[in-house]
Every structure is written in C-alpha cells, then in structure tokens.
C-alpha positions in Angstrom: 0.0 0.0 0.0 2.8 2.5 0.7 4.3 1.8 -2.2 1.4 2.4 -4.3 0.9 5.8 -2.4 4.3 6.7 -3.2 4.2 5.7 -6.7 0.9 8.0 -7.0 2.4 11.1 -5.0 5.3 10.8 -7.5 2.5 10.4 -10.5 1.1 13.5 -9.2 4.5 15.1 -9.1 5.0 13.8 -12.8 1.4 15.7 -13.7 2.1 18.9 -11.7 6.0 19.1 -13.8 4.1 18.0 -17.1 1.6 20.9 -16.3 4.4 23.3 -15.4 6.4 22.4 -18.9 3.3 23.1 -21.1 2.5 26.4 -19.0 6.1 27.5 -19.6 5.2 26.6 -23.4 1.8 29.2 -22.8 4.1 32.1 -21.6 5.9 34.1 -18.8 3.0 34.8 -16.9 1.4 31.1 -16.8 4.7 29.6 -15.7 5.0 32.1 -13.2 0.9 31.1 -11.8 2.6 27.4 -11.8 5.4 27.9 -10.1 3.6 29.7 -7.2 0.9 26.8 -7.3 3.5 23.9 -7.0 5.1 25.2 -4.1 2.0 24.9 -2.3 2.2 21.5 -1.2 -1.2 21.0 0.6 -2.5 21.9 -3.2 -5.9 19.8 -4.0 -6.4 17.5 -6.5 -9.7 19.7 -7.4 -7.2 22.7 -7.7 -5.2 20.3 -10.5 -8.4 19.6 -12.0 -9.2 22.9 -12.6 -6.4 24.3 -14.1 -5.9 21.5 -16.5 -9.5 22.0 -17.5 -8.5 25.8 -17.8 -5.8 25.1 -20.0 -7.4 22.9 -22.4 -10.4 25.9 -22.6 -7.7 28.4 -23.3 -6.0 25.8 -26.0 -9.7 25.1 -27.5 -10.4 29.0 -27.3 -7.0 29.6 -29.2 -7.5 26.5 -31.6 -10.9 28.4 -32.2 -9.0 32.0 -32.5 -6.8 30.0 -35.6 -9.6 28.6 -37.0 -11.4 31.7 -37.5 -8.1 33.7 -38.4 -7.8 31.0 -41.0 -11.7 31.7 -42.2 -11.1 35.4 -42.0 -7.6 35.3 -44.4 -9.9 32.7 -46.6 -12.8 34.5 -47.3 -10.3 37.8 -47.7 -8.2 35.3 -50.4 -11.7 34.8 -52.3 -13.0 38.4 -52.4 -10.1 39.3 -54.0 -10.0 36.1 -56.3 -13.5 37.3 -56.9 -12.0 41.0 -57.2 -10.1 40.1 -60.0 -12.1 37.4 -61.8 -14.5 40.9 -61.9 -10.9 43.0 -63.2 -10.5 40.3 -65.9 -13.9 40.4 -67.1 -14.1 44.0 -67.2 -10.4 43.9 -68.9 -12.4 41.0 -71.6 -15.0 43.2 -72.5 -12.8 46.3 -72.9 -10.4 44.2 -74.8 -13.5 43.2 -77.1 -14.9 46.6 -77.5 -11.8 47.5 -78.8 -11.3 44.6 -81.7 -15.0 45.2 -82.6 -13.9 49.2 -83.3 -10.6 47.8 -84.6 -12.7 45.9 -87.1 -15.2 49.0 -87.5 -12.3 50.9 -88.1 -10.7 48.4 -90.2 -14.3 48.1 -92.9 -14.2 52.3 -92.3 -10.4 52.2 -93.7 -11.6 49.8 -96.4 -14.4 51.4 -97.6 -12.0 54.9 -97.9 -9.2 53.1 -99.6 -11.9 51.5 -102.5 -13.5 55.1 -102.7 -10.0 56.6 -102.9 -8.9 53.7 -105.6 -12.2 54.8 -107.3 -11.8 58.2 -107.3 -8.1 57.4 -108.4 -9.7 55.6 -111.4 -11.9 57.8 -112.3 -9.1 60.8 -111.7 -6.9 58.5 -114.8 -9.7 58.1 -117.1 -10.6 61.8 -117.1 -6.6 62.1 -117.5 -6.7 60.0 -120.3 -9.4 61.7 -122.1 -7.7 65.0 -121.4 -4.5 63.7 -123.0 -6.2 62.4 -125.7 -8.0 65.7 -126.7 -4.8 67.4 -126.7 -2.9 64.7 -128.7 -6.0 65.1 -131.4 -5.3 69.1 -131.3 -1.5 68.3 -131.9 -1.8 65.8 -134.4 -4.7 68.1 -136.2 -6.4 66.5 -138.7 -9.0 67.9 -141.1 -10.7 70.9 -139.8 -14.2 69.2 -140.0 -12.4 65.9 -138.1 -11.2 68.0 -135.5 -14.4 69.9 -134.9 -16.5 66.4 -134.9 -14.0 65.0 -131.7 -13.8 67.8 -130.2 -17.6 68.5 -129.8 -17.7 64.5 -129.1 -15.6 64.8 -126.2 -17.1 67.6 -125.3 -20.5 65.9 -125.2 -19.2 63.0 -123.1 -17.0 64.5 -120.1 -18.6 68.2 -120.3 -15.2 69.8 -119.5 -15.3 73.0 -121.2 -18.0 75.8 -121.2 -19.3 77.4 -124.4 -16.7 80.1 -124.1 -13.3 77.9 -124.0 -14.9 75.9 -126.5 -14.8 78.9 -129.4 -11.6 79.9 -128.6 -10.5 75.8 -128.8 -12.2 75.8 -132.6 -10.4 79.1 -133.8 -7.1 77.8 -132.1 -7.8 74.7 -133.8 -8.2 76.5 -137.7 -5.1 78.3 -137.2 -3.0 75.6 -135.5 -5.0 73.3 -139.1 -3.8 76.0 -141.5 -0.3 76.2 -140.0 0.0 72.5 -139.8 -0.9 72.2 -143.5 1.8 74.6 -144.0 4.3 72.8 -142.2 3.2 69.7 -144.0 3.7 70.6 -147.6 7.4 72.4 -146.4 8.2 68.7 -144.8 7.4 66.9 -147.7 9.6 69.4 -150.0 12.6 68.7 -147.6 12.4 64.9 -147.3 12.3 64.8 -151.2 15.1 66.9 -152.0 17.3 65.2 -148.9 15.9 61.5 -150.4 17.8 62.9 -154.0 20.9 64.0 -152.0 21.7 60.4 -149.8 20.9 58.7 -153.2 23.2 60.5 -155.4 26.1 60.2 -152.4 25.3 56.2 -151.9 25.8 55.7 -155.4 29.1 57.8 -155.4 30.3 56.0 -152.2 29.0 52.4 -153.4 31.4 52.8 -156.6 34.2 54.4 -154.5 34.4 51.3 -152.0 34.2 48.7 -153.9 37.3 49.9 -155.7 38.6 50.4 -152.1 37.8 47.3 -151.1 39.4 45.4 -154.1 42.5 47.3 -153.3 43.0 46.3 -149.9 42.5 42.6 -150.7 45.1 42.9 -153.1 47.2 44.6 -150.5 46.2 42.7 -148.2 46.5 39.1 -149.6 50.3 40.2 -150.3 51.2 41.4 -146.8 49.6 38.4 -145.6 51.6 35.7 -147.7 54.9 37.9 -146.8 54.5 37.9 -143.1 53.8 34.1 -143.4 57.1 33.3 -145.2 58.7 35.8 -142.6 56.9 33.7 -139.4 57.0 30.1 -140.8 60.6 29.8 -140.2 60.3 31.4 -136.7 57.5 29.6 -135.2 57.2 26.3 -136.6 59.7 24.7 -133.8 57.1 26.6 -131.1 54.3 25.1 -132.8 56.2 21.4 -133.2 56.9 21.9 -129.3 53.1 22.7 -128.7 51.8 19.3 -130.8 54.2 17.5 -128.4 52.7 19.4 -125.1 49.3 18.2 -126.7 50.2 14.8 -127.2 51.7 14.3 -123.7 48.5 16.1 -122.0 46.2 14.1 -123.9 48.2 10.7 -122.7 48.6 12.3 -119.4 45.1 13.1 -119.1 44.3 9.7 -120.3 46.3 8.3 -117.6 44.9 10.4 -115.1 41.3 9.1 -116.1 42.5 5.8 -115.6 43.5 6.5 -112.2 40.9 8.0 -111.5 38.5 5.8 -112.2 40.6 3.1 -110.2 40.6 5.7 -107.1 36.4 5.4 -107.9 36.8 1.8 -107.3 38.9 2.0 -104.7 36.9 4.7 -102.9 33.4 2.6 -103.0 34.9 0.2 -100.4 36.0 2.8 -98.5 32.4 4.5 -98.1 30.9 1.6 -97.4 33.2 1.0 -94.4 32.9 4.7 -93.5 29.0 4.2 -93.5 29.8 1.2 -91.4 31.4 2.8 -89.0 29.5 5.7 -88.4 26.2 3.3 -87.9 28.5 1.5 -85.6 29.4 5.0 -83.6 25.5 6.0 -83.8 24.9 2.5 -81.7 27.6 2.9 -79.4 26.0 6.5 -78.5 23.0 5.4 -78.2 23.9 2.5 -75.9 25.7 5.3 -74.0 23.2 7.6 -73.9 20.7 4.0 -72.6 23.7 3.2 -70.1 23.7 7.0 -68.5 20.0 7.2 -68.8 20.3 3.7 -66.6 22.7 4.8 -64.3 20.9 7.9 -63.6 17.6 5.9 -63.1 19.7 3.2 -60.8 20.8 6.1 -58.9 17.5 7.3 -58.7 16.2 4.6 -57.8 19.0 3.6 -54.7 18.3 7.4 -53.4 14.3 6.4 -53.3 15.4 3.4 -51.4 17.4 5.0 -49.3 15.4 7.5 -48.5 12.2 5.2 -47.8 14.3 3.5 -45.7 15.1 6.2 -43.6 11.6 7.1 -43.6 10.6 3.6 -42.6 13.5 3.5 -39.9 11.8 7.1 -38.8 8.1 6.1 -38.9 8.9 2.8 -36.6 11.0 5.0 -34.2 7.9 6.9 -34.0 5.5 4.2 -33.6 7.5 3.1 -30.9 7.7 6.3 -29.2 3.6 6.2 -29.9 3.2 3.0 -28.3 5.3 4.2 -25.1 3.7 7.4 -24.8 0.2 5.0 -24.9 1.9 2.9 -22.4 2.4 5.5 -20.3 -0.5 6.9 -20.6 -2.4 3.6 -19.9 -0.3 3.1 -16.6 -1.1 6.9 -15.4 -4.5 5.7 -15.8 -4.9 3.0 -13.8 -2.5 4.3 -11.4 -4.2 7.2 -10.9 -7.4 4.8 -10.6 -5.8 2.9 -8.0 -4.9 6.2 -6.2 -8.3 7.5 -6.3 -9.8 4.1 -5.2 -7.5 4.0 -2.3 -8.4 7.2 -1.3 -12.3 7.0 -1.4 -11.3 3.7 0.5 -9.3 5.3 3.4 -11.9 8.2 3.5 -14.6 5.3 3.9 -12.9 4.2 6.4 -12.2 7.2 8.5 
C-alpha cells in the first residue's frame, strides 16, 4: 500500500512538472501562476483539475481564435480572387470593345481606300481623255475631223464651257492651217534630202568597192609575206606545242584511268565509313541508354534510401507512440488505484 501511495504522489509530481512544462510553453505569466501553485504542497487535487480544464479551454479558445483567423484570411483570399475574376472580365469586355472598333475601323479604312482607288480611277480616265484631246489638237487632222471630236468629247466628259470651247475651234483653224503649211514644207525637204543620200550612196557604193578590191590585193600580199617571214620562226614553237598536246592528252588519259581506279577503290571505303558511323550511332545510343540507366539506378538507390530512412523514422515513432500510450495507460490506472485508495481510506475514516 505505501508503495502504491508513493508511486501516486510521484505520478502526481510527474502531472504537476508536465503541467508546469506546457504552461512554460503558454508564456511568462502562466509559468509564473505554476510555479507559485506547485510550491503549495497541501494543493488539492480539485485545484489540479481545474487548471488542466483551464488550460485545455484556453488551447480550445486559441485552436478556435486560428480557426477563424484562417476563415477570415480565406474569405479575404476569395474576395479578391473574386476581385479580379471581376478585373478580368471588365479587362475582356474592354479588350472586345476595342477589336470590334478595330474591325469598324478596319471596314471604315476599307471602304475609304476602295473610294480613294475609285476616285483614283476615275481621276486616270478623265486624264486620259484630257490627254487624248490634246494629242487630237497636236496631231490636227481635217478641220471638220477635229471639230467632230472635239464636240464628241465635249459631249461625253462636259469639260469646257461654251466660251473655251470657241476659242479651242479658232485655235484649232489656225493651228489646221499652220500645220498644213508645215506639211507641204516637210514633204519638200524629205524629197530633196531622199535625191541627196541617193546620189552620195551611189558615189560611195562605186568608191568602196574599188577600195575594197585594193585592200584585198594589199592585203592578200602582206599576208603571204608575213607568213614566209613567221614560218621559219614559229614552226619549232608550234612542233613543241603538238608535243605538249600529245603528252596532255596521254597524261590526261592516264589520269582518267587513275581516276576511275581511285572510284573503285573509294566505293569500299564509303561503305566502311557508313559502317562505322552506324557503328558510332549504336555505341552513342547504348551510352546515352547506359547513363539514362545509371541515372535511373541512382534514382532509384536514393528512393530506397530514403524510404528506408523514412521507414526506420516512422517505426522509431510508432514506438515512441506506443510508449507514450503505455504510459499513458499506466497513469491511468495508477491514478485509478490512487483515487480508489483514497475514497477507501476516507470510507474508512
């Protein structure tokens, strides 16, 4: 019995240096309300009680304080998730309003450009008609002609008023009358130039071809002189030069041959060299397998090892678990006995 009473006061020595350590954990002030507590030594067991039951409501009423800390910071992480999930929608639709006037814009831009190519169009053909009145008042035909086109064109692009047009029609009888002029002076000058260049090709046609039987003559006899001069001085160069031929030509026939026995020779040899560089594409490709391997074996050992740390780790703390239940258990039913011995010592006193 005394023994069981001692092993109790020293359980509830145990609970009151437990109780201290986790109220030095709480603060200053708790440690401070503990120490003064366990150096009362005729301290209840109601007074234990109650300040374990105290700690655990201030350690539910903190657990509560994080849990609503952590709701608060949640539901502050969502209205602004929700913040900008609004942002981005409001950024979409601005982002859409502006491709749909980009594209407004863009059928505004074309519509200008065709007008403009239009207007361009229209600009060239007027341009055209323009420059084809005036070439018609250059070239001046018949009086009558002119007269006819001009009050065509007139009729068709409206261009001139009334009063341009009767200065155009007397510009056009005087510009007709001058041109007429010009005409007839033309054809006077081409007629009598025509007699001239014929009368001077006929001179110069029998002039060269006396010339021209002259200096074959002349020419014929320089040419078989400077080849009795030469013959004497460069027929060795030009024996010397057959010879070079003839030696190329053999050379170069030789050289063919050789060549195409190089050909032969050089067919073998790109086979092998094929060969070998299918055998060096293998061997890095079995190197690249063996390092790809070797890094997985590696891998692999380091996953071993480290689940076997783990697993040494997780049975070191299933076994500090199972003490800590151990414990726990014998507390238990040593602070059962306790109790039970003292409700039997108080029955009977």
């Amino acid at each position: 019995m005394e023994d069981c009473i001692e092993e109790v006061q020293r359980l509830e020595k145990r609970r009151k240096e437990l109780l201290l350590e986790v109220l030095q954990l709480r603060g200053q002030r708790n440690e401070e309300d503990v120490e003064r507590g366990s150096g009362d030594e005729d301290e209840t067991e109601e007074s234990i009680d109650r300040k374990a039951v105290e700690l655990f409501t201030i350690l539910r009423t903190e657990e509560e304080g994080r849990r609503e800390e952590r709701k608060r910071e949640i539901q502050g992480l969502r209205e602004e998730r929700a913040e900008e999930e609004r942002k981005t929608w409001k950024v979409n639709l601005e982002r859409q309003g502006l491709q749909d006037e980009l594209r407004r814009l863009r059928r505004k831009l074309f519509a200008v450009a065709r007008d403009c190519a239009q207007s361009q169009a229209t600009l060239n053909n007027q341009r055209c008609d323009v420059e084809i009145l005036k070439t018609e008042e250059v070239i001046l035909p018949p009086p009558g002609a002119v007269e006819a086109t001009f009050k065509k064109h007139s009729v068709k692009k409206c261009f001139f008023s009334f009063f341009f047009q009767e200065k155009l029609n007397s510009l056009v009888l005087q510009l007709t009358e001058e041109s007429c002029q010009l005409r007839s002076d033309q054809q006077e000058q081409v007629l009598e130039l025509e007699v001239e260049l014929h009368r001077r090709s006929s001179r110069l046609t029998s002039n060269t071809q006396e010339d021209l039987t002259e200096c074959r003559r002349n020419s014929c006899g320089d040419v078989q002189q400077y080849l009795l001069y030469c013959s004497p001085r460069y027929e060795p160069i030009l024996e010397a030069l057959l010879k070079r031929k003839e030696a190329a030509a053999g050379a170069l026939v030789k050289a063919k041959e050789q060549s195409q026995e190089l050909r032969v020779q050089v067919k073998p040899l790109r086979e092998e060299i094929q060969k070998l560089e299918l055998e060096r594409t293998c061997l890095e490709e079995r190197l690249k397998l063996t390092y790809m391997q070797r890094q997985e074996d590696e891998a692999v050992h380091f996953l071993e090892e480290k689940i076997r740390e783990l697993r040494t780790e997780l049975e070191i703390q299933k076994r500090k678990t199972k003490e800590m239940e151990e414990l726990r258990e014998n507390l238990t039913t040593q602070l059962l006995l306790y109790r039970f011995f003292m409700v039997f010592e108080s029955a009977s006193y």
